[in-house]
C-alpha positions as CSV (number, residue, x, y, z in Angstrom):
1,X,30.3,91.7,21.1
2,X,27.7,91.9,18.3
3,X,25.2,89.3,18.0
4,X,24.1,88.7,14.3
5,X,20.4,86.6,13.1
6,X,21.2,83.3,11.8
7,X,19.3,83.3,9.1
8,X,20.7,86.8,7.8
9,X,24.3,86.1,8.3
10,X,23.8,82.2,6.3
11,X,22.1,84.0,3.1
12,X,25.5,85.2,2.2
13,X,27.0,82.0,1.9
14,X,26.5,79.4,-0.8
15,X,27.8,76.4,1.5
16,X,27.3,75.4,5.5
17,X,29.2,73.0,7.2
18,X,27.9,72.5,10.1
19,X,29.3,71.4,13.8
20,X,26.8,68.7,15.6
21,X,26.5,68.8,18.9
22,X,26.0,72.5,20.1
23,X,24.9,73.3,17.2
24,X,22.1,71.0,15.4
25,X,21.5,68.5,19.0
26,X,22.3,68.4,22.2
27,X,22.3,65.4,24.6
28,X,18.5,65.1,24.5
29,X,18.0,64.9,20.7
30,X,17.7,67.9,18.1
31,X,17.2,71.2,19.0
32,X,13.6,72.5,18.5
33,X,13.6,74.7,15.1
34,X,16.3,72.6,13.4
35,X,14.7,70.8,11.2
36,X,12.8,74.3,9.8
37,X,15.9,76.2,9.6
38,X,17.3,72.9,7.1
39,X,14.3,73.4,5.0
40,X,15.0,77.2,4.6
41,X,18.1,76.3,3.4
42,X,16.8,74.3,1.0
43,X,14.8,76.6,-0.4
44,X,17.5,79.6,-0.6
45,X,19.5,77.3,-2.5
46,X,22.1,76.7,0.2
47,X,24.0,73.6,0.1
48,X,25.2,71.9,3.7
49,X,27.2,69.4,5.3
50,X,28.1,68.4,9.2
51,X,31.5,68.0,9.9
52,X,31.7,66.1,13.5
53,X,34.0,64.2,15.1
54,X,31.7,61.7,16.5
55,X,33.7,58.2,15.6
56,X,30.6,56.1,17.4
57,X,28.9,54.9,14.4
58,X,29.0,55.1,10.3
59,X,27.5,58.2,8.1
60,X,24.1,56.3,7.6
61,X,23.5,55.4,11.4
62,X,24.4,59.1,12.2
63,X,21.9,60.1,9.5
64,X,19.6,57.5,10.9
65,X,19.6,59.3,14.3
66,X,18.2,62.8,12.4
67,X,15.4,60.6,10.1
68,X,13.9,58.9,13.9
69,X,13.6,62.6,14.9
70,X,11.7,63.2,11.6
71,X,14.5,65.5,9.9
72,X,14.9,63.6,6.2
73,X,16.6,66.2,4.8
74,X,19.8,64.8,6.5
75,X,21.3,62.0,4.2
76,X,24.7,60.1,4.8
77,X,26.4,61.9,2.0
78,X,25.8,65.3,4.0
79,X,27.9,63.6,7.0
80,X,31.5,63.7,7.2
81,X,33.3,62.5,10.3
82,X,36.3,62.4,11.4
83,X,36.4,59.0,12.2
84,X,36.2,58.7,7.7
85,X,40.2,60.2,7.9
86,X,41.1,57.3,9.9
87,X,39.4,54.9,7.5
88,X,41.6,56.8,4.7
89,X,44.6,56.4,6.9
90,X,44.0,52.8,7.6
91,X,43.9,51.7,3.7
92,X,46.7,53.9,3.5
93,X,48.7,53.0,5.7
94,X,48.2,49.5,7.0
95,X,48.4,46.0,4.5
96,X,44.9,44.7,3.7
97,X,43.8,41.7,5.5
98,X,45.5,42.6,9.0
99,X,43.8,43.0,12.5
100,X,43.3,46.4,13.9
101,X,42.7,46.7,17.5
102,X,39.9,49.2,18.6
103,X,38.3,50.7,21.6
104,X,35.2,51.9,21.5
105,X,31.5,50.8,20.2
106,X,30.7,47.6,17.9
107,X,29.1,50.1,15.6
108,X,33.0,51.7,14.9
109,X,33.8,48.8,13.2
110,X,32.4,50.1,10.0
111,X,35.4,52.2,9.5
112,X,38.2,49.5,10.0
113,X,35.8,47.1,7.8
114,X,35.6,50.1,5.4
115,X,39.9,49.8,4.8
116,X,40.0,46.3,4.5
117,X,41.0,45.3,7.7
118,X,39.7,42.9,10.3
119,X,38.5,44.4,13.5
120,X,39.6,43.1,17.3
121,X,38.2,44.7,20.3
122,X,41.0,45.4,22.5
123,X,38.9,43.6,25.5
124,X,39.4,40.5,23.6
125,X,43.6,41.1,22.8
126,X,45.8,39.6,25.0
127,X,50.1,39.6,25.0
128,X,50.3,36.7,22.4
129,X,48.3,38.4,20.2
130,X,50.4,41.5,20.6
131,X,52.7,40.5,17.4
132,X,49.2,39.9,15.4
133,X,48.1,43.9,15.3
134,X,49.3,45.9,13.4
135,X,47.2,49.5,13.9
136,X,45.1,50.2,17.4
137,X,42.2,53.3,17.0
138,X,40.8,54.7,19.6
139,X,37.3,55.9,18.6
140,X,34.7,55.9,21.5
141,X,35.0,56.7,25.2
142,X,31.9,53.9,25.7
143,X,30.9,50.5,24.3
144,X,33.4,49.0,26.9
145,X,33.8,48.6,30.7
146,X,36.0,51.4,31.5
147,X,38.5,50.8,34.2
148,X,39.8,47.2,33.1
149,X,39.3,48.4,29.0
150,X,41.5,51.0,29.7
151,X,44.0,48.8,31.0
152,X,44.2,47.0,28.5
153,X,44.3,49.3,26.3
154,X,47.5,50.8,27.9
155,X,49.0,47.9,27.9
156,X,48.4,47.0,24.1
157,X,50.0,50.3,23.5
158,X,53.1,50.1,25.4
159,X,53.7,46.4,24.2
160,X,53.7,46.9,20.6
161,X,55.1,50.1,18.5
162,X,52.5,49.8,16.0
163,X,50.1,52.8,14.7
164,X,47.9,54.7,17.0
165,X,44.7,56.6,15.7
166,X,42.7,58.6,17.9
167,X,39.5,59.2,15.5
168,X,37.8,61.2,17.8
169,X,39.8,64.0,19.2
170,X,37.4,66.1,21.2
171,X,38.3,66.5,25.2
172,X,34.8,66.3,26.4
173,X,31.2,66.3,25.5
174,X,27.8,67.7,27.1
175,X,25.9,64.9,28.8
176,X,23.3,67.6,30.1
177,X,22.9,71.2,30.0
178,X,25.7,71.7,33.0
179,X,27.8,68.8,32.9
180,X,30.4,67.7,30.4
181,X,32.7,64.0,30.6
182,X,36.0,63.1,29.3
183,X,36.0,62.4,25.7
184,X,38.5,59.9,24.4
185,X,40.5,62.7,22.8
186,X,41.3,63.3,26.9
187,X,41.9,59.7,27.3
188,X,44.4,59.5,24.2
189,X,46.4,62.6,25.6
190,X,46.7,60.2,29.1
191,X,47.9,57.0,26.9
192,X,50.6,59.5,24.8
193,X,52.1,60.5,28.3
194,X,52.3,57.4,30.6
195,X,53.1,55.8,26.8
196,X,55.6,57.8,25.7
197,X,54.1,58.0,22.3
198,X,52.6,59.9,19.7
199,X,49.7,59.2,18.1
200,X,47.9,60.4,14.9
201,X,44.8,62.1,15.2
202,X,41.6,63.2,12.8
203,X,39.0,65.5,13.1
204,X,38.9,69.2,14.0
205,X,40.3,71.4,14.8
206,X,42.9,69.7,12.2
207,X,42.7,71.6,8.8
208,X,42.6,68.1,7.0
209,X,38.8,67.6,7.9
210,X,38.2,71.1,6.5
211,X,39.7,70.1,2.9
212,X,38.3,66.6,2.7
213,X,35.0,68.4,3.3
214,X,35.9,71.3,0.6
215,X,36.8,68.4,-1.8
216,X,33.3,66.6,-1.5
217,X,31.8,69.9,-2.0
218,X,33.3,70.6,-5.6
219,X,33.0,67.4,-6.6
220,X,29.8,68.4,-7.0
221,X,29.8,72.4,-8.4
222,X,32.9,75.3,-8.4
223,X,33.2,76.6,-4.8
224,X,35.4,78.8,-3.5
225,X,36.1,79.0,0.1
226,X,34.6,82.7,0.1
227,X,31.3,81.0,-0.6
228,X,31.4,78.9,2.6
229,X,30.7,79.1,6.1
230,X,31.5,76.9,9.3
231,X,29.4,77.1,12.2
232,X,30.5,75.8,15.4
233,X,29.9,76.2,19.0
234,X,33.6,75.6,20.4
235,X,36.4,78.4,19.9
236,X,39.2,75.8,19.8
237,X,38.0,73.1,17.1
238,X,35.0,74.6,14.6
239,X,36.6,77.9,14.8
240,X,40.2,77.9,14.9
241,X,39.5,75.0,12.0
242,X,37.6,76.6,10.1
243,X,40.0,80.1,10.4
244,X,42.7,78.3,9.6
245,X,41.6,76.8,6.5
246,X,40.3,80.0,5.2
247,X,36.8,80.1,6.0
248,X,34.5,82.1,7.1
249,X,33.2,80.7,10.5
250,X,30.0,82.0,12.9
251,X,30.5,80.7,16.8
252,X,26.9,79.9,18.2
253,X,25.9,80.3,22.2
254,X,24.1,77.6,22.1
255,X,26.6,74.7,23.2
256,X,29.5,74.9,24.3
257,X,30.2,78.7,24.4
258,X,27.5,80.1,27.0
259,X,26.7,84.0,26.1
260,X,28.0,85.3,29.7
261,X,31.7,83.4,28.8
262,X,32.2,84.2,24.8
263,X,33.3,87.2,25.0
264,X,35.8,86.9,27.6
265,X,37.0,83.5,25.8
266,X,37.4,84.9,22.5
267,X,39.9,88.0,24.1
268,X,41.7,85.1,25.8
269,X,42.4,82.6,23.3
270,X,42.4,85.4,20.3
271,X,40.0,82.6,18.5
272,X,38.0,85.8,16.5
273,X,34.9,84.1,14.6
274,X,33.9,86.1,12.1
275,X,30.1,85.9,13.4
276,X,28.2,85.1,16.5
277,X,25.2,84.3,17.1
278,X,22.8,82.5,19.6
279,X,21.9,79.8,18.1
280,X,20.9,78.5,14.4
281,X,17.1,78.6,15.4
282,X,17.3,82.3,16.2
């Protein structure tokens, strides 16, 4: 397994999109070296973006969460979640004016606001209202109290056949460096089975994230997909998604890949980055 420098491997690219967590933070804040390795970006002429799947809170409070921990550089435009497909899906898809049922944080609101829809949290549905909802997204495993939320929220699911989102697809998450938690993307696949359903997701490893991204990117200069490179730190979202779009991608140790497991879980799945390297600092 060949380790490549960061900073060697990026200067051949004219485009990053970038995973989050893993890659630019971990559960304690931002990695130590980030915000230097933005500004060399910046001045190599390197455009970037990050491409997560964190469905908490809007582009600007995710940007807001880099500008506390003094990295400027890192403006709302230069976010794209996952949790914007659902928006786009929602406008789409479901009348204006009608109440969509969520789970998850206050701060997810923003996106059913964003499609012209009213937001309900599920904690606050109950069977009459069933025939008043008309889309239920799941975006957050927090913001709620778990056991009786997710009650409800199985309940609101099998009593209606309305729309189901899951805007956050990811199975878990870090909460320090050796323990992970369910992530609602676990909790969704639960709800499709004692359901019976199937829902509609957004976010990697989905090839749609990759494209809306690619589209923002030449709305502002001609891009091919050549130019671009995805850096992740999980085999089976960043990776896969950005290989199946058609980009380069580099996997990073620093997240969820650890060094002594890559290269055993790259043979296994047949996930084959087309870099690797420790981390974005190195």
């Amino acid at each position: 397994m060949e380790i490549a420098k960061f900073k060697e491997v990026v200067r051949q690219y004219k485009v990053v999109f970038f995973d989050a967590y893993g890659v630019l933070k971990k559960h304690n804040g931002i990695m130590n070296g980030v915000k230097e390795m933005l500004d060399f970006l910046k001045e190599e002429g390197i455009e970037f973006y990050i491409i997560t799947n964190d469905a908490s809170r809007s582009p600007e409070l995710l940007a807001k969460t880099y500008h506390e921990a003094g990295i400027e550089i890192i403006k709302a435009d230069n976010l794209i979640s996952s949790a914007m497909m659902s928006m786009t899906f929602l406008k789409e898809n479901i009348h204006p004016g009608a109440s969509v049922a969520y789970l998850g944080r206050n701060t997810s609101e923003f996106f059913i606001k964003g499609a012209d829809l009213v937001p309900v949290r599920i904690e606050n549905v109950e069977p009459k209202d069933y025939p008043d909802i008309e889309a239920i997204v799941l975006f957050d495993d927090g913001g709620y109290e778990f056991h009786p939320g997710i009650n409800k929220t199985l309940n609101l699911i099998r009593g209606t056949d309305v729309p189901v989102v899951v805007a956050n697809p990811d199975l878990i998450y870090p909460v320090n460096n050796g323990e992970t938690a369910l992530a609602i993307g676990s909790i969704a696949n639960m709800f499709e089975a004692v359901a019976n359903r199937k829902f509609f997701r957004f976010g990697k490893p989905d090839v749609s994230v990759f494209k809306y991204a690619f589209d923002r990117v030449n709305k502002e200069r001609k891009i091919s997909k050549r130019e671009i490179l995805m850096v992740g730190d999980t085999l089976a979202t960043d990776i896969i998604g950005g290989n199946n779009f058609g980009i380069d991608t580099a996997l990073v140790l620093s997240g969820s890949t650890i060094p002594k497991q890559a290269e055993v879980m790259i043979q296994e799945t047949g996930i084959e980055p087309t870099h690797i390297c420790i981390s974005v600092v190195d």
